[in-house]
C-alpha positions as CSV (number, residue, x, y, z in Angstrom):
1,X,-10.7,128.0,40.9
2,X,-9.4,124.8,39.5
3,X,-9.8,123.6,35.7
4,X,-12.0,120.6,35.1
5,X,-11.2,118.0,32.8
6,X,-13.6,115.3,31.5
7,X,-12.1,112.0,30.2
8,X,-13.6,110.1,27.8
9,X,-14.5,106.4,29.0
10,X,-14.1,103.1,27.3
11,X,-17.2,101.4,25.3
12,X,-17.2,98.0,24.6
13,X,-17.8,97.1,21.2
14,X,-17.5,93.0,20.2
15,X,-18.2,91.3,16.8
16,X,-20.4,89.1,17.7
17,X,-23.8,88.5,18.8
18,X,-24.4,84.7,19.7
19,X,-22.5,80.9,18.9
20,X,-24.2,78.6,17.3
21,X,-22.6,75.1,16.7
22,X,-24.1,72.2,15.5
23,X,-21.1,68.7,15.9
24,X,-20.4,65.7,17.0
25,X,-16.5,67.0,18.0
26,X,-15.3,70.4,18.7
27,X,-16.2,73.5,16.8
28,X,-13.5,76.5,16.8
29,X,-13.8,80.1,16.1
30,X,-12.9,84.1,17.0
31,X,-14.4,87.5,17.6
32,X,-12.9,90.9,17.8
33,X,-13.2,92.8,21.2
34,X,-13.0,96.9,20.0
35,X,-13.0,99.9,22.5
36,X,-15.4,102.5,20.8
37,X,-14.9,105.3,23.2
38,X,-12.2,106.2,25.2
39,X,-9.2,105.3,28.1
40,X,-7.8,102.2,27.6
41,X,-10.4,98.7,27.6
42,X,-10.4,95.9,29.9
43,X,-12.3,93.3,30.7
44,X,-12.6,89.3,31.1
45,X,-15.2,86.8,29.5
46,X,-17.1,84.2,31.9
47,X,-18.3,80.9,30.4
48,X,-21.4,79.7,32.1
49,X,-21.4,76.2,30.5
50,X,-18.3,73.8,30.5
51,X,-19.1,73.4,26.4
52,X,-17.0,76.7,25.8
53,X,-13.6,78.0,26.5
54,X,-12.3,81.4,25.0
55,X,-8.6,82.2,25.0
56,X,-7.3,84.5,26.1
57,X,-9.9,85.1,29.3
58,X,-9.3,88.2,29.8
59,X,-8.0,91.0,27.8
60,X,-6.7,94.7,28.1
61,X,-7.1,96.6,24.5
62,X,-8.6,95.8,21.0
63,X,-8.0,92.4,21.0
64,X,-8.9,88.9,19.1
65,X,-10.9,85.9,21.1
66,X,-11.1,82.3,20.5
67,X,-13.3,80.3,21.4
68,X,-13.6,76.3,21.8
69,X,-17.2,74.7,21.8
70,X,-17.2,70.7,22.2
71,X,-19.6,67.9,22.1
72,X,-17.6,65.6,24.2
73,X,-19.1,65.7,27.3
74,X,-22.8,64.7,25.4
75,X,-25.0,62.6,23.2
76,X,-26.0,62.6,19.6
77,X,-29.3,65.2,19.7
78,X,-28.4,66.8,22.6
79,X,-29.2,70.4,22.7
80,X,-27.5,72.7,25.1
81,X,-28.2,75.9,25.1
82,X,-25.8,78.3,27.7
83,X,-23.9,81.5,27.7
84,X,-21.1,83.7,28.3
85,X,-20.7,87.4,29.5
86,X,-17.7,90.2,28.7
87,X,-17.5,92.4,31.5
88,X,-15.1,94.8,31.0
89,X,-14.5,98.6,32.2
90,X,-16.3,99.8,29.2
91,X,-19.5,97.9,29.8
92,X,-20.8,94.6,29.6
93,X,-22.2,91.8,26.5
94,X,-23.9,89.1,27.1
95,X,-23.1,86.2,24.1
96,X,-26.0,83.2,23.8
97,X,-24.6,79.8,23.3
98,X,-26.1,77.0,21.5
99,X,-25.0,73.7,20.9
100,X,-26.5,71.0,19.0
101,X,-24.5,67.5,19.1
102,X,-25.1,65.8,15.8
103,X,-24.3,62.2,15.2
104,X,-20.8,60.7,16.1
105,X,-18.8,59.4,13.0
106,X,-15.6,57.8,12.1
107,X,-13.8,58.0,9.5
108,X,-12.0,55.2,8.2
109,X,-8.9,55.2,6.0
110,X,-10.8,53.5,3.2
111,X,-13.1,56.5,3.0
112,X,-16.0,54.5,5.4
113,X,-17.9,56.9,7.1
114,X,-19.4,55.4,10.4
115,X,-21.9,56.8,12.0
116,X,-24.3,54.0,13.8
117,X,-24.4,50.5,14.2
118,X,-26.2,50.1,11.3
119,X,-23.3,51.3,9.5
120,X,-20.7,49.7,11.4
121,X,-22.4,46.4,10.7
122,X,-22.3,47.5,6.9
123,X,-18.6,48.1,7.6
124,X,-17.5,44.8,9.3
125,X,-19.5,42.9,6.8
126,X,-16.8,43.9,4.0
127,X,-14.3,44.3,6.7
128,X,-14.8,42.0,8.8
129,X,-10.7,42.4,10.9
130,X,-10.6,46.3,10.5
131,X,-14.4,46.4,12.3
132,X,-13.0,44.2,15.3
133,X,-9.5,46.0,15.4
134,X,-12.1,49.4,15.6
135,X,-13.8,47.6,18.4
136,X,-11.8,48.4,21.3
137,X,-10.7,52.5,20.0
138,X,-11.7,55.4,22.0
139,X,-13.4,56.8,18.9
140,X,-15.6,54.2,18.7
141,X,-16.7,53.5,22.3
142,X,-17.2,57.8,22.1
143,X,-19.7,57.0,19.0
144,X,-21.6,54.1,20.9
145,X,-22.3,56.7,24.2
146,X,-23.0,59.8,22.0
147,X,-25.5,58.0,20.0
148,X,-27.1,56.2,23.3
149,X,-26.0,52.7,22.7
150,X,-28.4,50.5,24.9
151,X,-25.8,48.1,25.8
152,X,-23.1,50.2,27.2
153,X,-22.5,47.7,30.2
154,X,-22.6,44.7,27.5
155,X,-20.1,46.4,25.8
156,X,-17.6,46.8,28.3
157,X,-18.5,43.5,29.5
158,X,-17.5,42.6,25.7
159,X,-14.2,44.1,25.4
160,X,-12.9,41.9,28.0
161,X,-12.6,39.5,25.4
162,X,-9.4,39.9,23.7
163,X,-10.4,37.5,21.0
164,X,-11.9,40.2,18.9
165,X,-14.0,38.8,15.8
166,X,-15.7,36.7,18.6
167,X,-16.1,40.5,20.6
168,X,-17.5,42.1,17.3
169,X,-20.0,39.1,16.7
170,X,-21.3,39.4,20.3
171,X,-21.9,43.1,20.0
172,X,-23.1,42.8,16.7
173,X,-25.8,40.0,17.5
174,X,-26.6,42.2,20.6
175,X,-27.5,45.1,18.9
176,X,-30.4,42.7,17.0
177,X,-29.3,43.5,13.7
178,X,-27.2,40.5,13.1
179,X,-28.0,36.4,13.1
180,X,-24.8,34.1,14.5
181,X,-23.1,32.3,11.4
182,X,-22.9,28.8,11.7
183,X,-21.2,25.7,10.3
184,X,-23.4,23.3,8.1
185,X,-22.2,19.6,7.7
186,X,-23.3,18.3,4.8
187,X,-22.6,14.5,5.2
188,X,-22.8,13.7,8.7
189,X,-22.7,9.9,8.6
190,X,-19.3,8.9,7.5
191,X,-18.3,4.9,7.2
192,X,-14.7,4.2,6.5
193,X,-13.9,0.2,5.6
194,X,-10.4,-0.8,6.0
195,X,-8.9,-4.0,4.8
196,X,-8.8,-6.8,7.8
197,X,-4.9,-6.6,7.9
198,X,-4.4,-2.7,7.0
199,X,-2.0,-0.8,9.0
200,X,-1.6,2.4,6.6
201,X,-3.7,5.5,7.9
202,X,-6.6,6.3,6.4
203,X,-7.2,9.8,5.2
204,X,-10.5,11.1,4.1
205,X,-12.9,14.5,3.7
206,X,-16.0,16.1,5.2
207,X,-17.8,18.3,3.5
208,X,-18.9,21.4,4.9
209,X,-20.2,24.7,4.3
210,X,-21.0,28.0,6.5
211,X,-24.5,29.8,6.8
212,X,-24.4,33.4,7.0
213,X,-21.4,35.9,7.8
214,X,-19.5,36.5,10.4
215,X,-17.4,35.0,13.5
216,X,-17.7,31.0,14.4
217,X,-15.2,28.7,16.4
218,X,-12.5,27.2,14.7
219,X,-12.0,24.3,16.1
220,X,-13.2,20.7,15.2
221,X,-13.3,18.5,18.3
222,X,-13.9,14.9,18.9
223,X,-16.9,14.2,20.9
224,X,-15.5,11.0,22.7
225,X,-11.4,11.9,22.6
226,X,-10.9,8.6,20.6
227,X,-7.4,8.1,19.5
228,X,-7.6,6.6,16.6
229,X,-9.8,9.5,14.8
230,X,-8.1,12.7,14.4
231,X,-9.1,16.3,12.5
232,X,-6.5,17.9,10.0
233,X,-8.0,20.8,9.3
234,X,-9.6,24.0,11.2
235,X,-13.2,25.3,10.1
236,X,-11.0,28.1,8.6
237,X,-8.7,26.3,6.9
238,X,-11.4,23.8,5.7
239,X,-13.8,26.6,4.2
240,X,-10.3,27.8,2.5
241,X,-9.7,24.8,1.3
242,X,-13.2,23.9,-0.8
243,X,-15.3,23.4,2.0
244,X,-13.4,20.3,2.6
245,X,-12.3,18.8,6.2
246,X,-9.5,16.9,6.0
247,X,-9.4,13.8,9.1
248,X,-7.0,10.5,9.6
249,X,-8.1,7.2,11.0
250,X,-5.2,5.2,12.7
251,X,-6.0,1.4,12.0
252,X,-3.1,0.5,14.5
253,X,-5.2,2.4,17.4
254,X,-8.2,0.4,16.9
255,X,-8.9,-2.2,19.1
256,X,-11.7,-4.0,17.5
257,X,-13.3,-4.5,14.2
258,X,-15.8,-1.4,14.4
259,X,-15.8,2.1,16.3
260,X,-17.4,5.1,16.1
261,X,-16.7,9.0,17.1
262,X,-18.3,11.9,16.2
263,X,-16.5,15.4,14.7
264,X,-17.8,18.8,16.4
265,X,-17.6,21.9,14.7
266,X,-17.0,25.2,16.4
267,X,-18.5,23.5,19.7
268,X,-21.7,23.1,18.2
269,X,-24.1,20.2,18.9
270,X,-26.6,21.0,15.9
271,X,-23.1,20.6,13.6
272,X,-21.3,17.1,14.0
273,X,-20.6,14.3,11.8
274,X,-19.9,10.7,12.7
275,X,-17.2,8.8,11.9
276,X,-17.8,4.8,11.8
277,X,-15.1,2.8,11.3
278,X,-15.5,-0.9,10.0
279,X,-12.6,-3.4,9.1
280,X,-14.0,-5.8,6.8
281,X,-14.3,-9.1,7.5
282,X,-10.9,-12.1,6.1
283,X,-13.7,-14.1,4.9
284,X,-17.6,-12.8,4.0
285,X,-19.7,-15.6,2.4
286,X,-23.6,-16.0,1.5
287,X,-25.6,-18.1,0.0
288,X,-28.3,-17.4,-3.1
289,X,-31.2,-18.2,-1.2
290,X,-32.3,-19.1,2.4
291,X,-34.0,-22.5,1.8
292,X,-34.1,-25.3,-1.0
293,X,-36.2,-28.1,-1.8
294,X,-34.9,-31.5,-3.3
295,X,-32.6,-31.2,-6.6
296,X,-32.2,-27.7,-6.3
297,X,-28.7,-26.1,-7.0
298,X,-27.3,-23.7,-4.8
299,X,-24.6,-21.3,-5.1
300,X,-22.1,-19.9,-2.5
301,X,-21.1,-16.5,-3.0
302,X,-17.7,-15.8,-1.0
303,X,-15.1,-12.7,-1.2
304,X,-11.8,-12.9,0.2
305,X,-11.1,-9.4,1.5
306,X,-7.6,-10.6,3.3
307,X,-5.7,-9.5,0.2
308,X,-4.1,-13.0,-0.2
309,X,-5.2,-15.6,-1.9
310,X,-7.1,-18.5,0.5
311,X,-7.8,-22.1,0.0
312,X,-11.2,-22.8,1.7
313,X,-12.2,-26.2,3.0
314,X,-15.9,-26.5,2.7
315,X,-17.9,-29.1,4.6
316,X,-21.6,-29.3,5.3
317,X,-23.3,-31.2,8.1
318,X,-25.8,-33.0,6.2
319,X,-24.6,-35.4,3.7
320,X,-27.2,-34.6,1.1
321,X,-25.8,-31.2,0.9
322,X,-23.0,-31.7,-1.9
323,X,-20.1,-30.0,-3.1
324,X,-18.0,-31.0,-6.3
325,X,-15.0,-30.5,-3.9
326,X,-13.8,-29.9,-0.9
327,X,-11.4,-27.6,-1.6
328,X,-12.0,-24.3,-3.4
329,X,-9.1,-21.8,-4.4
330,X,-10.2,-18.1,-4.0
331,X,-8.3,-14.9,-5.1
332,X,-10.6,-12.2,-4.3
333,X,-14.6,-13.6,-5.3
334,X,-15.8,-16.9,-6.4
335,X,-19.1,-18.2,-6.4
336,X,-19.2,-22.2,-5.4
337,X,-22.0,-23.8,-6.7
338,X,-23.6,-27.0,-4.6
339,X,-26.4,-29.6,-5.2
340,X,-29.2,-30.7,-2.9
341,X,-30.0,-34.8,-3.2
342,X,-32.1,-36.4,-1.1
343,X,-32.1,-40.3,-1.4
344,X,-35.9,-41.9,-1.8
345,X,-35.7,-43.4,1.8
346,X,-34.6,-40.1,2.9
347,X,-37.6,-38.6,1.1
348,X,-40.2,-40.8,2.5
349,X,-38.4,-40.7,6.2
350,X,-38.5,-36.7,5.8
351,X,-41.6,-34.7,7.0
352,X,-40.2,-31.6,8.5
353,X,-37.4,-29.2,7.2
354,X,-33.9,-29.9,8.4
355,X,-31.3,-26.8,9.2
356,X,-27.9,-27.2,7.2
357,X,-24.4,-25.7,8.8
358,X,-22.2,-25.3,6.3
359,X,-18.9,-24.3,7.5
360,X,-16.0,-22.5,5.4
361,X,-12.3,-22.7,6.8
362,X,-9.5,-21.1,5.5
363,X,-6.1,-19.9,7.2
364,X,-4.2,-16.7,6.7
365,X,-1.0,-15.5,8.5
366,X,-1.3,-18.3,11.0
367,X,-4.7,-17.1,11.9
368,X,-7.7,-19.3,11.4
369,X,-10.9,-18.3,9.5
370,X,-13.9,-20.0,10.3
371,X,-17.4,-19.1,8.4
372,X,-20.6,-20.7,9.4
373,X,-23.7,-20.8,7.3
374,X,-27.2,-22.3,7.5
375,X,-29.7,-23.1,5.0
376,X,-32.9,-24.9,5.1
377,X,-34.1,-27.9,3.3
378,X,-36.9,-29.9,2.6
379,X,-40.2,-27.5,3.1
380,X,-42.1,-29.8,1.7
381,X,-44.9,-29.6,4.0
């Protein structure tokens, strides 16, 4: 008869009785696979959700198993609950899986911690070129999806901007937490007198200030593409520089004696300022009142804006308008007094007011100045 031998057989014994995770990223760990009875063990482990991966698969002995769970593949309060199983020769464990996908975050290098767009916005307010280099990163588009951004088509509709602080401002305002910026001017109605012969450019300033935080155009346009009007600074370079837009106006580019154009900031209509441009008169002349009566004085007042001095020639067409000369030498103001006489055949003749002209000449450079004025005397009636 032969002898019977009994062999012991293997037992599976593993340290470990479920995984638990709770991340945003990927969660590592190990267990220890043990045979408690006899032979030699082996088995393989089976993951039934793609969350987990243990290395090595299978095994043959005591051995140690990691494992891999990751949140990559969901959302921010995702819970996913699955499972793996060890068969082996010595039996068979079934391990619970649980995963619970937290909030994305990002860490920045200046010790930020980003976990929404409530943050983010926090972030780009004090940061404004890191937030819009962060735009575009693989990390952040993973914490938009994981935390169920809304917009996720906006967004890559976005990033096809490659001028990113105008990107970031567009996603910003489209998440609703954030109101655009914009460019206040605060003189809008700018009048620039130049001297009748001035050739020299004109330089001047435009106050302006921005409202709010955040991305605007830089540019400062004019409306009409007149020549002779032309912006020196950007809206950057102007809020840099005191709030103060720096503009020329080219007197040689002019073609007549006024003209207007109109600055627009960052291509908006609600912030412009206009720019007219007046060159003064050679000659400018009034008198102190607009009628007078019989031995009343009047009084001319004239102001030579040519920048040379001017002899004017003064002649009325009434005779009893009078002047104590005909000539009148004027630097750069003179007032040039005159008498109203009426003879007593011209008073008793005289029923209804008569309309003065009182003409001024004067020459400058070869060019002819001519000034006409009319007063009204006699209202007697």
């Amino acid at each position: 008869m032969l002898a019977q031998f009994e062999y012991p057989l293997p037992v599976l014994s593993a340290d470990i009785d479920e995984i638990s995770v709770e991340t945003n990223g990927e969660h590592e760990g190990s267990f220890f696979i043990r045979n408690t009875g006899g032979g030699r063990l082996t088995g393989q482990i089976t993951s039934y959700g793609g969350c987990a991966a243990f290395t090595p698969a299978s095994f043959e002995g005591p051995r140690r198993i990691n494992y891999r769970v990751s949140a990559a593949d969901y959302r921010a309060g995702d819970v996913i609950r699955t499972g793996a199983v060890i068969t082996s020769n010595g039996g068979e464990k079934y391990i619970p899986i649980t995963l619970t996908v937290t909030a994305a975050s990002i860490q920045t290098k200046d010790g930020a911690t980003i976990t929404n767009m409530r943050t983010f916005l926090d972030y780009a307010r004090l940061y404004p070129d890191l937030a819009a280099d962060m735009l575009a990163t693989p990390q952040f588009r993973a914490l938009l999806d994981r935390n169920h951004f809304e917009y996720m088509s906006a967004y890559e509709h976005i990033m096809s901007d490659t001028n990113r602080p105008r990107a970031l401002e567009c996603l910003l305002r489209l998440s609703g937490l954030k109101k655009g910026a914009k460019i206040n001017v605060l003189q809008n109605q700018i009048e620039v007198k130049l001297q009748p012969f001035q050739r020299e450019t004109y330089f001047g300033r435009i106050p302006i200030k921005m409202e709010g935080w955040g991305y605007v155009g830089d540019t400062v346009a004019v409306k009409n593409g007149s020549r002779w009007l032309k912006p020196l600074s950007t809206i950057s370079q102007a809020l840099e520089d005191s709030g103060m837009m720096n503009f020329s106006v080219e007197p040689a580019l002019l073609k007549g004696r006024f003209a207007s154009d109109t600055f627009v900031f960052a291509d908006d209509p609600g912030a412009e300022a206009v720019v007219a441009v007046i060159r003064q008169p050679y000659l400018s002349a009034r008198t102190n009142k607009e009628s007078y009566n019989p031995g009343d004085t009047g009084v001319i007042y004239a102001t030579n804006n040519t920048g040379a001095d001017l002899m004017l020639e003064i002649q009325p067409s009434q005779p009893f308008v009078q002047f104590g000369a005909k000539g009148h030498y004027i630097a750069g103001y003179a007032e040039i007094p005159f008498q109203v006489r009426l003879s007593g055949f011209q008073s008793m003749v005289k029923r209804q007011p008569a309309v003065v002209i009182i003409e001024i000449r004067a020459k400058v450079r070869n060019e002819f100045i001519l000034k006409r004025l009319s007063v009204r005397i006699g209202d007697l009636l």
